[in-house]
C-alpha positions in Angstrom: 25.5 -20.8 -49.3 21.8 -22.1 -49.4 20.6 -19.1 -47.4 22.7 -16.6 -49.3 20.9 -18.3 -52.8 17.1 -18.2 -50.7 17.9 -14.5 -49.8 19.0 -13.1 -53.5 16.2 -15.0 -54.7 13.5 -13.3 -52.5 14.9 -10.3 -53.5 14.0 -10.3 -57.1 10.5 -9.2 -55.8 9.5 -6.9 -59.3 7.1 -5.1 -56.9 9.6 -3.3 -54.8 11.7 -2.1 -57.4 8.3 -0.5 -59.0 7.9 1.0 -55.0 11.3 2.6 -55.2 10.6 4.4 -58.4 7.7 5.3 -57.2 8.5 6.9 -53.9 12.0 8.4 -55.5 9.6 10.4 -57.8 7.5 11.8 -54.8 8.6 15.1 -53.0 10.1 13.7 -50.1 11.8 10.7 -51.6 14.1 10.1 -48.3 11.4 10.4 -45.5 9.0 8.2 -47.3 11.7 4.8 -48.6 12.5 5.3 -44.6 8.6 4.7 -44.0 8.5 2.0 -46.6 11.8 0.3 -44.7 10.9 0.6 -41.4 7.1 -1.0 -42.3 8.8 -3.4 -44.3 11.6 -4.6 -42.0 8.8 -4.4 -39.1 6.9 -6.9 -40.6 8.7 -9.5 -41.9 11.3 -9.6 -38.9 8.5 -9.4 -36.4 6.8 -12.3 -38.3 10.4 -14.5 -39.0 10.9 -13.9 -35.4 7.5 -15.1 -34.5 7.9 -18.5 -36.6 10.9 -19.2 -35.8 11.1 -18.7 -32.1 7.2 -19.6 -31.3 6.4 -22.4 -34.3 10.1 -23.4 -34.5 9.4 -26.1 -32.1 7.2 -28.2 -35.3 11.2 -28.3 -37.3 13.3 -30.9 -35.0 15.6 -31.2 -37.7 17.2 -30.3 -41.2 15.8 -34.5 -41.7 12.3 -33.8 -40.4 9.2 -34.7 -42.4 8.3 -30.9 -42.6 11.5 -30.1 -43.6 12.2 -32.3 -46.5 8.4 -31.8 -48.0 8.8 -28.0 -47.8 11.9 -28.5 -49.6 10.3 -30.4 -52.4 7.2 -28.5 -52.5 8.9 -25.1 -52.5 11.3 -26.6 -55.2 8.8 -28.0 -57.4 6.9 -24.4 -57.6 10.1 -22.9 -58.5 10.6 -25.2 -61.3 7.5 -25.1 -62.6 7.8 -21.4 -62.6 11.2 -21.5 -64.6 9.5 -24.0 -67.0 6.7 -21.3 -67.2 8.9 -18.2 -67.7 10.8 -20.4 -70.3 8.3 -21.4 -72.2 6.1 -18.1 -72.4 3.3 -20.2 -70.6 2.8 -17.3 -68.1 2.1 -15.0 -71.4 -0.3 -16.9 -72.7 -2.3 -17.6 -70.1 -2.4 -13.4 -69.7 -3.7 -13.2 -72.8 -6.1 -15.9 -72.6 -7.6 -14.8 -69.2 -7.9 -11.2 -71.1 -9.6 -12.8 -74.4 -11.9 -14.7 -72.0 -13.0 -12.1 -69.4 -12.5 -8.4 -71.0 -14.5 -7.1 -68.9 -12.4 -7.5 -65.9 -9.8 -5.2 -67.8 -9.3 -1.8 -66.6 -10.1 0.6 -69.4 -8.8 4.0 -67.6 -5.1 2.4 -67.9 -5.6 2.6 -64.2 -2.1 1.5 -62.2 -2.5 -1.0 -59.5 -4.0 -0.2 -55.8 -0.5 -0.4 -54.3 1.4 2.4 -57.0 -2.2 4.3 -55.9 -1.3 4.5 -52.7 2.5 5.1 -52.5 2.2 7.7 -54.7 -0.1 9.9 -52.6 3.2 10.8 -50.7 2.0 10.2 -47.0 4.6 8.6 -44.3 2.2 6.9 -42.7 0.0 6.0 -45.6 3.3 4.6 -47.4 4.6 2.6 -44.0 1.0 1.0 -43.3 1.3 -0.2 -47.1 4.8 -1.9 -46.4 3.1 -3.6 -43.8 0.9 -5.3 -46.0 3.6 -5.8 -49.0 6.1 -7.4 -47.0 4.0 -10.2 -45.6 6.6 -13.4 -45.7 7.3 -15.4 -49.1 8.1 -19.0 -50.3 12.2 -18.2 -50.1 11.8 -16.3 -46.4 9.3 -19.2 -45.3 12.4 -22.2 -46.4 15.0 -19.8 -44.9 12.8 -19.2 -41.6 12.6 -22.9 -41.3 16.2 -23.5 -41.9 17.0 -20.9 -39.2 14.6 -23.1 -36.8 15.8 -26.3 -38.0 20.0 -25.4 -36.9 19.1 -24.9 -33.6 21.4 -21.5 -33.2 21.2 -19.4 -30.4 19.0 -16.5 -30.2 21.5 -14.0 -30.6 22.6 -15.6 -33.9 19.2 -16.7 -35.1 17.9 -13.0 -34.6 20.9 -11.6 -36.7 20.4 -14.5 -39.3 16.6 -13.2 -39.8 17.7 -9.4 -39.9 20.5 -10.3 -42.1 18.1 -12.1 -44.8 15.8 -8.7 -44.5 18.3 -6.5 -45.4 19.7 -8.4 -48.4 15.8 -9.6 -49.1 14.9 -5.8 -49.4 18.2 -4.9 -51.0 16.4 -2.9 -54.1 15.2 -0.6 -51.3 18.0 -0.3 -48.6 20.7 0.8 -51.3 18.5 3.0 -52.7 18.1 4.6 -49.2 21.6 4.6 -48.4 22.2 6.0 -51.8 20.1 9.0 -50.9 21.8 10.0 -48.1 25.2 9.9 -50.2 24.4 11.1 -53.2 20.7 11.3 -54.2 21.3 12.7 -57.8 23.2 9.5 -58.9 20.8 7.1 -56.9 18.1 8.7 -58.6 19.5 8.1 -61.9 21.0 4.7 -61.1 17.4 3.2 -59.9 15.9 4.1 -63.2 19.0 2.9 -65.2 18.1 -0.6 -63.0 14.7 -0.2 -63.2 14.8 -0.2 -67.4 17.4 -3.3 -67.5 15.1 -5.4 -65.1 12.6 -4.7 -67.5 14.3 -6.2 -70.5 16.2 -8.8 -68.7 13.9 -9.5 -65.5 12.3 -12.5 -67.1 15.7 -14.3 -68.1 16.9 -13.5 -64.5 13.9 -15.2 -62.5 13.5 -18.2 -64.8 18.0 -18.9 -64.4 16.9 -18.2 -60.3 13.7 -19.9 -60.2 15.7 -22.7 -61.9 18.5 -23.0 -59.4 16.5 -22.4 -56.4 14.4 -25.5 -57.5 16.8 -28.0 -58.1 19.0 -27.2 -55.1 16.0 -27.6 -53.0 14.7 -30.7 -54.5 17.8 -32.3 -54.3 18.2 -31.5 -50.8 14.8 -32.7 -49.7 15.3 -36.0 -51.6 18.7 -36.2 -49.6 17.1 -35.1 -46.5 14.1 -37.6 -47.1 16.4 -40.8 -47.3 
């Protein structure tokens, strides 16, 4: 259960549903998500394999002292983010940032470097920039050290860690498959997502953020005693 909650909640990543719009509008839609996928999927499993199999050794157990202080840590940010999402804090803090340093504002309307780049429409432009994108969160990193701390065999480990990629990236593998079965509707299905995320995105991450935080902190309080 905890690893299914860590993996849906690394996959409310805003960015990669703005990737999927992105590349979906491009000429070769297909040829370039597979770019983004396979960079993506390279990345992070390579990495989860790497910390789990070479820095696994530091997480003796679910009771370690890594194990329970990650839990809290990782909790507490999560909270704090809920509280922040809640309360508008984020917002305002935007807006104060903008009032205090204008000049850092972009007045072309320019998008970010990343939409830049994806939307040149190159394979290997788009897979290099998955590379970079997909580097491992806070959610992966607890999960990772869960898969450490069970002491699993490989076989099982290595499924666990591609299993958590594939729902983790879940905004970009459906999409893919979609495409291959019926790219019309998929096209018209991502932007139909893409426009409810944006009116009820923030109410989903702070109800996630929120129950991702107290499981955690209640299981690194239990796993502390």
């Amino acid at each position: 259960m905890r690893f299914l909650v860590l993996a849906l909640y690394a996959a409310l990543y805003p960015t990669l549903l703005a990737v999927v719009v992105i590349l979906l509008s491009q000429p070769r839609p297909f040829r370039l998500l597979t770019a983004y996928l396979a960079g993506g999927l390279t990345i992070s499993i390579f990495l989860g394999l790497v910390i789990v199999f070479v820095l696994g050794g530091a997480v003796h157990s679910s009771r370690s002292g890594l194990s329970w202080v990650a839990d809290l840590t990782v909790g507490g940010l999560a909270l704090l983010l809920a509280v922040a999402l809640a309360t508008g804090l984020d917002q305002r803090f935007r807006e104060r940032r903008k009032s205090k340093h204008p000049q850092q504002e972009k007045p072309d309307g320019r998008e970010p470097w990343s939409q830049r780049i994806l939307a040149r429409g190159s394979v290997p432009v788009v897979f290099a920039a998955a590379l970079v994108l997909n580097v491992p969160g806070a959610a992966y990193l607890i999960a990772l050290k869960d898969i450490a701390a069970a002491h699993k065999s490989t076989v099982t480990s290595v499924v666990l860690i591609v299993v958590f990629n594939l729902i983790m990236l879940a905004f970009a593998v459906i999409p893919w498959l979609g495409l291959l079965l019926a790219p019309r509707r998929t096209h018209e299905l991502v932007g139909r997502t893409d426009h409810w995320l944006s009116a009820n995105g923030r109410r989903i991450a702070m109800l996630v953020s929120a129950t991702l935080g107290v499981f955690l902190i209640v299981r690194g309080i239990v796993n502390a005693s």
